[in-house]
BAZA-416770 format. One record per residue: residue in one letter; y, z, x of N, C-alpha, C in turn; residue number from 0. Coordinates in steps of 0.05 Angstrom, whole numbers. Example, Ala and Ser with C-alpha at 12.3 -4.5 7.8 and 13.67 -1.06 7.14 Angstrom:
% BAZA-416770
SITE  type    n_c2    n_c3    n_c1   ca_c2   ca_c3   ca_c1    c_c2    c_c3    c_c1  seq
SITE     A    -114     156     264     -90     156     246     -66     156     264    0
SITE     S     -45     142     257     -21     143     273       1     157     258    1
//
This chain:
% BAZA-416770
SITE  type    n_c2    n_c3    n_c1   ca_c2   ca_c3   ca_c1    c_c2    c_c3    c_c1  seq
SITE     X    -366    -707    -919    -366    -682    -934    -345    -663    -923    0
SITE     X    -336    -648    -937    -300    -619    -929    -323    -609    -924    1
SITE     X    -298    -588    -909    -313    -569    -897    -312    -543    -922    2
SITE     X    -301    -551    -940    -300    -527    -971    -317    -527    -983    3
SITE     X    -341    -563    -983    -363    -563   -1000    -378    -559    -985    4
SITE     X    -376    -555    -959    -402    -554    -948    -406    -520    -945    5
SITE     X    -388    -515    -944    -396    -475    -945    -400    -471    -972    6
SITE     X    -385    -483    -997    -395    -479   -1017    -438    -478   -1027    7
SITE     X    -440    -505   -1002    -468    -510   -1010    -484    -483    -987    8
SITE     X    -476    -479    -965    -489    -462    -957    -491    -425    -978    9
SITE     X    -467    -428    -981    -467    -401   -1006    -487    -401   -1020   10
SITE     X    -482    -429   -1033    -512    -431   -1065    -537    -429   -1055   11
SITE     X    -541    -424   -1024    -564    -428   -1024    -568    -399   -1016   12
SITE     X    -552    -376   -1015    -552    -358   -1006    -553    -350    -968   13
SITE     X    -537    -366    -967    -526    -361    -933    -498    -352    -928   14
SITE     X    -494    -333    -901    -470    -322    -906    -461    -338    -879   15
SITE     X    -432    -323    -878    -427    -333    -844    -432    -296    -833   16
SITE     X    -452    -301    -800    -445    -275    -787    -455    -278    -767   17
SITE     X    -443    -254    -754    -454    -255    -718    -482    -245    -710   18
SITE     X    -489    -258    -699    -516    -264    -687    -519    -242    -666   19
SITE     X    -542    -225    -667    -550    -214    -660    -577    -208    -630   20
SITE     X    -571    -204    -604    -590    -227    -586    -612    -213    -589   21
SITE     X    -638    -224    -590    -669    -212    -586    -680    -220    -565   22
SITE     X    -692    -192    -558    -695    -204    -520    -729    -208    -522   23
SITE     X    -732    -240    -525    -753    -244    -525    -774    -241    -509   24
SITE     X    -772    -217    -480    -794    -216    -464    -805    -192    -474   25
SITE     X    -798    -172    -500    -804    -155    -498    -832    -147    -513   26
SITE     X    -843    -127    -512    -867    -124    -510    -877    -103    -544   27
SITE     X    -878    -115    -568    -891     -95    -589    -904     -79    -590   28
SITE     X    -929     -84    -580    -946     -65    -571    -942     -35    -553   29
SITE     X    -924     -48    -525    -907     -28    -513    -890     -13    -518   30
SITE     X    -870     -20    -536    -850     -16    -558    -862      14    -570   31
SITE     X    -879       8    -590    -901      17    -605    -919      41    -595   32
SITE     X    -925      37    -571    -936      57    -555    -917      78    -545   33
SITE     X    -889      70    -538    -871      88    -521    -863     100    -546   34
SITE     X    -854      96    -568    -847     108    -595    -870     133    -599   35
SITE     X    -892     134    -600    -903     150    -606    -915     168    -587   36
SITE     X    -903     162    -553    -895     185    -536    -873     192    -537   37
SITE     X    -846     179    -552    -822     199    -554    -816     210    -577   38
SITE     X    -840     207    -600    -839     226    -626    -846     251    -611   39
SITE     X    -877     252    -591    -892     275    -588    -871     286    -573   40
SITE     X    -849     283    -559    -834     292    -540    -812     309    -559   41
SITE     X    -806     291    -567    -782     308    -592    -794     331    -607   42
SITE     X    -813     331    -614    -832     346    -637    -823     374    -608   43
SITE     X    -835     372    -582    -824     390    -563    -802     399    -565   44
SITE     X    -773     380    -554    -756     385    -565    -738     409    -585   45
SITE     X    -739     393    -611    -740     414    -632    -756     438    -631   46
SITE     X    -785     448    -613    -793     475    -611    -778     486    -590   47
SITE     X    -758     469    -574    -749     490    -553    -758     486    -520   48
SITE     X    -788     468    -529    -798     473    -498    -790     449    -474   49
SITE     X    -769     429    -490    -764     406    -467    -740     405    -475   50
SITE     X    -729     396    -448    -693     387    -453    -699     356    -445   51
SITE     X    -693     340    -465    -698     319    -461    -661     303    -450   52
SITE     X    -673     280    -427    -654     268    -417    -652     239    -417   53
SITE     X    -634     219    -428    -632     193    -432    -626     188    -395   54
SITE     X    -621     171    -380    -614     160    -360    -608     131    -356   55
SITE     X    -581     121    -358    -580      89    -352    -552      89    -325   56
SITE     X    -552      65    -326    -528      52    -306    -509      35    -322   57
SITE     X    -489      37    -314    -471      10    -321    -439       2    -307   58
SITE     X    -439     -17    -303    -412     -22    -280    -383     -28    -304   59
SITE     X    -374     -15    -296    -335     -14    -299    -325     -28    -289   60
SITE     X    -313     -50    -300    -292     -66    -281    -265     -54    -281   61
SITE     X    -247     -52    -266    -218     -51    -279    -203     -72    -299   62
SITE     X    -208     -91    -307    -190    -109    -319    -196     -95    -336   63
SITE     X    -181    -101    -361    -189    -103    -390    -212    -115    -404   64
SITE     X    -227    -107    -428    -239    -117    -448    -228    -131    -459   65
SITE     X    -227    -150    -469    -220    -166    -496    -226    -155    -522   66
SITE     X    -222    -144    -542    -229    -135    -566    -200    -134    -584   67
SITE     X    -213    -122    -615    -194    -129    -640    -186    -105    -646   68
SITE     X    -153    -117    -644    -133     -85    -657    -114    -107    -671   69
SITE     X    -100     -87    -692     -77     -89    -711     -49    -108    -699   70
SITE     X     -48    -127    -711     -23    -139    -708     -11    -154    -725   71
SITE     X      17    -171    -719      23    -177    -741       6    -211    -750   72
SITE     X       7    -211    -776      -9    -243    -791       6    -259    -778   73
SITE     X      -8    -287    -763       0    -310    -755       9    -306    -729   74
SITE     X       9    -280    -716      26    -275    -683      -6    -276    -673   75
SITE     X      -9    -273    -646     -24    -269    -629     -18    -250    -611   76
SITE     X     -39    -232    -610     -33    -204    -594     -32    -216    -554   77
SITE     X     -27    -202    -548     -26    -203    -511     -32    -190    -500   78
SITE     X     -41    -181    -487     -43    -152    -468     -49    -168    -443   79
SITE     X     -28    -143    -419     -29    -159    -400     -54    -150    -382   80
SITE     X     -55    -166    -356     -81    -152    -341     -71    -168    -313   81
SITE     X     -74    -148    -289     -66    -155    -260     -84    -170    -259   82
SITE     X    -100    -183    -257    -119    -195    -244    -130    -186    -226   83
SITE     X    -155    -165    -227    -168    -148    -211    -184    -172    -201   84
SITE     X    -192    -168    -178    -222    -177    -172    -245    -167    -176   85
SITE     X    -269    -198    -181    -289    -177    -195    -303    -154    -181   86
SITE     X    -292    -148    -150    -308    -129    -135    -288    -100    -149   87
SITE     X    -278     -96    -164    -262     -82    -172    -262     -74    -192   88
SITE     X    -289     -54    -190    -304     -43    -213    -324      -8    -194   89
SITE     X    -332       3    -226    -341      26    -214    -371      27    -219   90
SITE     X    -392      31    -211    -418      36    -216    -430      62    -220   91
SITE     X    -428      63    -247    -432      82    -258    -466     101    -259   92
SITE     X    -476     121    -251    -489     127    -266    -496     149    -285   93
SITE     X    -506     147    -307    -497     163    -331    -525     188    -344   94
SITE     X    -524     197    -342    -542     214    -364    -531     231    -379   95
SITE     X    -553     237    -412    -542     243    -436    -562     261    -449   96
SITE     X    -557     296    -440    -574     299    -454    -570     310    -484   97
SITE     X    -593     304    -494    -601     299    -508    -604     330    -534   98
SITE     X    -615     342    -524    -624     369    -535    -592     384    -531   99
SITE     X    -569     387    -520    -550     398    -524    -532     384    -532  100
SITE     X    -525     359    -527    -509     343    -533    -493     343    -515  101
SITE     X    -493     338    -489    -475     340    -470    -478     310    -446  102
SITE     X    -464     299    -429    -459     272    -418    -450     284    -400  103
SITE     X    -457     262    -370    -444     265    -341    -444     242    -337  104
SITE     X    -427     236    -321    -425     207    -301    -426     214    -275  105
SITE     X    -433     196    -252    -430     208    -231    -436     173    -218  106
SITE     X    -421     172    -190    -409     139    -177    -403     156    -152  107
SITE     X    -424     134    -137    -431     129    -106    -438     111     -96  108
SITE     X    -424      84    -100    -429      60     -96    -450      52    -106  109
SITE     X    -475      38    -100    -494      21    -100    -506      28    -117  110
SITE     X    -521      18    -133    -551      32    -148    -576      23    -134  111
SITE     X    -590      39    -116    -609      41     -92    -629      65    -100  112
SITE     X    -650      71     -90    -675      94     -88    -656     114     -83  113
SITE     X    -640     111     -56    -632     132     -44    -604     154     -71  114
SITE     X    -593     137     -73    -568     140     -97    -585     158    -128  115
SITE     X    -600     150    -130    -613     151    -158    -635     185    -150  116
SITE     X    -641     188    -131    -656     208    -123    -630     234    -117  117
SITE     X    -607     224    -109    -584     247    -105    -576     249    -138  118
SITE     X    -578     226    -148    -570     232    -182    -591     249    -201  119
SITE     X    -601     251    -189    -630     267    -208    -633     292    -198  120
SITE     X    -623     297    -173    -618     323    -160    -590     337    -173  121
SITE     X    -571     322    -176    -552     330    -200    -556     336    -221  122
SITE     X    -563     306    -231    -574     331    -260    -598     345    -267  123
SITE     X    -614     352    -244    -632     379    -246    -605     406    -240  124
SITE     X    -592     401    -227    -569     424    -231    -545     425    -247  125
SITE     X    -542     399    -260    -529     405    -290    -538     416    -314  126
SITE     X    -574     415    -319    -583     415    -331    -591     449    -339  127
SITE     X    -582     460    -359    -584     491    -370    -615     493    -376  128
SITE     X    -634     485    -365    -667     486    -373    -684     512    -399  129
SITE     X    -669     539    -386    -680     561    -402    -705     562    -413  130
SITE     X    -710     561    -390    -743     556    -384    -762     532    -391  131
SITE     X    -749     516    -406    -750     487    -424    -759     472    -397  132
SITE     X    -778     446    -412    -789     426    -380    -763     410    -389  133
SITE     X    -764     396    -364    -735     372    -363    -751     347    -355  134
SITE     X    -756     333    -386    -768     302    -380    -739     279    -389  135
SITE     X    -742     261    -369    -720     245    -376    -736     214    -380  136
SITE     X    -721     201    -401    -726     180    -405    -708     157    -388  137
SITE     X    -723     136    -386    -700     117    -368    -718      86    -365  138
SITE     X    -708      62    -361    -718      35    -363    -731      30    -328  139
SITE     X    -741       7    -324    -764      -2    -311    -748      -5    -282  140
SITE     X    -714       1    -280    -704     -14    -257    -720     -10    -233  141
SITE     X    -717     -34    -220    -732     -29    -187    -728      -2    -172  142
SITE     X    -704       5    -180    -709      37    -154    -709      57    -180  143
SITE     X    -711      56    -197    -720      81    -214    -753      84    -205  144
SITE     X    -765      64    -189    -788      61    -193    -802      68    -152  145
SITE     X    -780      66    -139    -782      76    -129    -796      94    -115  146
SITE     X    -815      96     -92    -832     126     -87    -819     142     -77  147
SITE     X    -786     145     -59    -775     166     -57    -761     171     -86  148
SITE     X    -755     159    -101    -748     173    -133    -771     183    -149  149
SITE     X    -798     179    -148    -812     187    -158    -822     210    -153  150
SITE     X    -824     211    -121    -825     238    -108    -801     258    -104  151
SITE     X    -774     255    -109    -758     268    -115    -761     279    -142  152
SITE     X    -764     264    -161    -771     276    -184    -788     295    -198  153
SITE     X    -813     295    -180    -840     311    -177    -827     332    -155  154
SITE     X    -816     341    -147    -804     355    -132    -786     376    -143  155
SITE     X    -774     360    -165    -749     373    -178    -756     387    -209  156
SITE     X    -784     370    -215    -801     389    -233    -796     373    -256  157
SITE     X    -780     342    -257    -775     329    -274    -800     310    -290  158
SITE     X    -807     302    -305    -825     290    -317    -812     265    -328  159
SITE     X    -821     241    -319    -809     216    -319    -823     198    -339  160
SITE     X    -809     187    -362    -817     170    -388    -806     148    -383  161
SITE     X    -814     120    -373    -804      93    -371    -808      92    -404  162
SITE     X    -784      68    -409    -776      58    -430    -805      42    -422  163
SITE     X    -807      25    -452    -812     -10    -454    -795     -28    -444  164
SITE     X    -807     -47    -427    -788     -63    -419    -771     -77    -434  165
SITE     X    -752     -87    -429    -731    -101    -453    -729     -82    -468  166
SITE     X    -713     -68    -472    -715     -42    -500    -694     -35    -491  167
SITE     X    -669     -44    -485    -645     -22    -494    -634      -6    -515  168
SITE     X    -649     -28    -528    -641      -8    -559    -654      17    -562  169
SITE     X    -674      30    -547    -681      46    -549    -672      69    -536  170
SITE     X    -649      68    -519    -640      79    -493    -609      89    -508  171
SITE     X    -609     110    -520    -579     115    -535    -553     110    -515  172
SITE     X    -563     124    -492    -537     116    -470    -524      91    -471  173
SITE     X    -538      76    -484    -514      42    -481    -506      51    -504  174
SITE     X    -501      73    -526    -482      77    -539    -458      86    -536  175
SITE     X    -461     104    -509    -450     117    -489    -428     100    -478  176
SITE     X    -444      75    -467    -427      51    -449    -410      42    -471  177
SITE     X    -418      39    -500    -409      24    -509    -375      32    -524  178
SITE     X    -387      60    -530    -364      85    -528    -338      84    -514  179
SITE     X    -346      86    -489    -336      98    -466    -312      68    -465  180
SITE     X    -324      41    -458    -309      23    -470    -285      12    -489  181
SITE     X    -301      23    -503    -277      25    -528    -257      40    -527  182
SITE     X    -263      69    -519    -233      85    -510    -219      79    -492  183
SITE     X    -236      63    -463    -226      73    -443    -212      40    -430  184
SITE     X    -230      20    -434    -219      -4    -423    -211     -29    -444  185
SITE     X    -216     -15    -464    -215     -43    -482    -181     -51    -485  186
SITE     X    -169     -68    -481    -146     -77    -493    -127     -55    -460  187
SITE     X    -142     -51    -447    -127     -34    -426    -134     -40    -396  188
SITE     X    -114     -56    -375    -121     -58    -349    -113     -37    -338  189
SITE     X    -129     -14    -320    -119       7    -300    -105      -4    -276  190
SITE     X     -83       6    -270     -73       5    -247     -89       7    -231  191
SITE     X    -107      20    -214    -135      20    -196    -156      38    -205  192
SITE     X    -168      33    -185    -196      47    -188    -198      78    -197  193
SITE     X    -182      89    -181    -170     120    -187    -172     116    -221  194
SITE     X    -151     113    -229    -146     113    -251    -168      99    -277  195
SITE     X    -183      90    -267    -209      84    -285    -232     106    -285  196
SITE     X    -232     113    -256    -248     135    -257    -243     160    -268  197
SITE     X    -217     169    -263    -203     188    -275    -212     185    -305  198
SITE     X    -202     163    -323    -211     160    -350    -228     170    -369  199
SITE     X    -249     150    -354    -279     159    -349    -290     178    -352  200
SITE     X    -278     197    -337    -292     226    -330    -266     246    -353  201
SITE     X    -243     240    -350    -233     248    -372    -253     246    -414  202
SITE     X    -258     220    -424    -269     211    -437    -294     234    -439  203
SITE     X    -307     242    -415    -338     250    -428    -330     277    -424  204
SITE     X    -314     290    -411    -301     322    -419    -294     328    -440  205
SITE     X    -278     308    -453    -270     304    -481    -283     312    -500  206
SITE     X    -313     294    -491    -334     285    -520    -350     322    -518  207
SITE     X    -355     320    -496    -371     338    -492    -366     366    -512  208
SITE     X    -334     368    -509    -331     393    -524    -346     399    -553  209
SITE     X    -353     375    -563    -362     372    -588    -391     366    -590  210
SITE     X    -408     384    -581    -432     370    -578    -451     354    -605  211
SITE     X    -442     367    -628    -449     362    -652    -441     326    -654  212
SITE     X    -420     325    -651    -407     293    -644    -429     282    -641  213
SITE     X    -430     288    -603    -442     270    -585    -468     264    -598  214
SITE     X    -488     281    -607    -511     280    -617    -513     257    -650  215
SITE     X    -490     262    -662    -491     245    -682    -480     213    -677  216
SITE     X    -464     210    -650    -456     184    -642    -484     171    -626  217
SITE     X    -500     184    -613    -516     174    -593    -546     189    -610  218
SITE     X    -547     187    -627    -578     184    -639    -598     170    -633  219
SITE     X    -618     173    -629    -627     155    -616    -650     143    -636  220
SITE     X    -669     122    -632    -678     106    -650    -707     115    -653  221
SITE     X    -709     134    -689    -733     145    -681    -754     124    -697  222
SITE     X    -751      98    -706    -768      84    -721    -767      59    -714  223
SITE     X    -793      39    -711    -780       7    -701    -783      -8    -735  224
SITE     X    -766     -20    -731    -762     -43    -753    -782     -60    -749  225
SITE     X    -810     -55    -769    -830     -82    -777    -821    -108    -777  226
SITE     X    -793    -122    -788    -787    -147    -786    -788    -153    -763  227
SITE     X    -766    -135    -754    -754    -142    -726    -774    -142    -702  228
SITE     X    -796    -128    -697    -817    -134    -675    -839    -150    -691  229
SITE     X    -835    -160    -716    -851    -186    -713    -842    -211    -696  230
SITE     X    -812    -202    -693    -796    -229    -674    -816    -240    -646  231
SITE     X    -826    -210    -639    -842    -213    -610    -864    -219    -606  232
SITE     X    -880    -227    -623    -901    -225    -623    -905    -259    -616  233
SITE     X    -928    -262    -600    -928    -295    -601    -945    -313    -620  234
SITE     X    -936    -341    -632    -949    -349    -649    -966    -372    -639  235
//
């Protein structure tokens, strides 16, 4: 059989061609489900004024380039060059996004550790414009977010701490953030060094920031779960 009739036959049957989408099968519906309707009651806050709500994730920067799709000519193949960084030749980012103003920080101090994550939460309790508002931040299950010197830093700093559901990035707007930040900053682009990635970086979210209206409409965050889609999790 060609390969013309055989897409023909997949068509008639109503199949397309497309990219696959991954489902992280450890994750939890019920949990899902439950954290949703602690971050409606939080927002409902929110919108009255009385919480500044805060996303919190991590994510590492390499220097090389991304691989991704730009404009060229039909039948050529694009190039872009790249030094060949090593993979220790990256930045470890950590990020928070709040939420209620529309405003982003990064901040990189090597490791992601208790100790690191407890100086980052002391930052952004002093980035954070409160105006008398509580400051609860949302953030995933990692081992030192969990931490008892981060937990007790946080109870310290007057912060109120919302673990995601496990497996749930989608719920975490900040990997919209990563995914952003990417696209401007490394895709189709190797930095000369580290300097100059970080520079980027922090250039990039000064940028966004000015526009808080932007930021808030790029990094929305997910106020409804898709019935199909957490039937995926459920076991049969």
């Amino acid at each position: 059989m060609s390969r013309s009739t055989l897409q023909k036959m997949l068509r008639k049957a109503k199949l397309s061609w497309k990219k696959c989408k991954k489902f992280l099968d450890k994750r939890n519906p019920q949990k899902r489900a439950a954290f949703m309707e602690q971050f409606l009651g939080v927002y409902d806050q929110v919108v009255n004024q009385e919480v500044v709500l805060i996303y919190i994730d991590e994510a590492h920067f390499h220097r090389d380039l991304e691989v991704g799709y730009s404009w060229g000519p039909i039948g050529e193949r694009i190039w872009r060059k790249s030094d060949c960084p090593r993979l220790s030749e990256r930045i470890n980012w950590y990020g928070a996004y709040n939420f209620s103003d529309g405003e982003c920080v990064l901040w990189a101090d090597g490791a992601y550790n208790k100790e690191n994550t407890a100086e980052f939460l002391q930052r952004v309790a002093e980035w954070v414009p409160t105006n008398g508002r509580r400051v609860v931040v949302i953030w995933d299950g990692a081992p030192w977010h969990k931490a008892k010197l981060v937990q007790q830093a946080a109870t310290d700093l007057g912060i109120e701490l919302l673990p995601l559901s496990g497996y749930s990035p989608d719920l975490n707007p900040l990997e919209g953030l990563w995914k952003w930040l990417r696209k401007e900053v490394t895709q189709l682009f190797c930095h000369p060094n580290l300097k100059a990635l970080f520079d980027a970086c922090q250039a990039f979210v000064e940028t966004i920031n000015k526009n808080p209206l932007q930021v808030i409409n790029r990094l929305w965050p997910k106020f409804e779960l898709d019935p199909e889609e957490e039937k995926l999790g459920f076991s049969t």
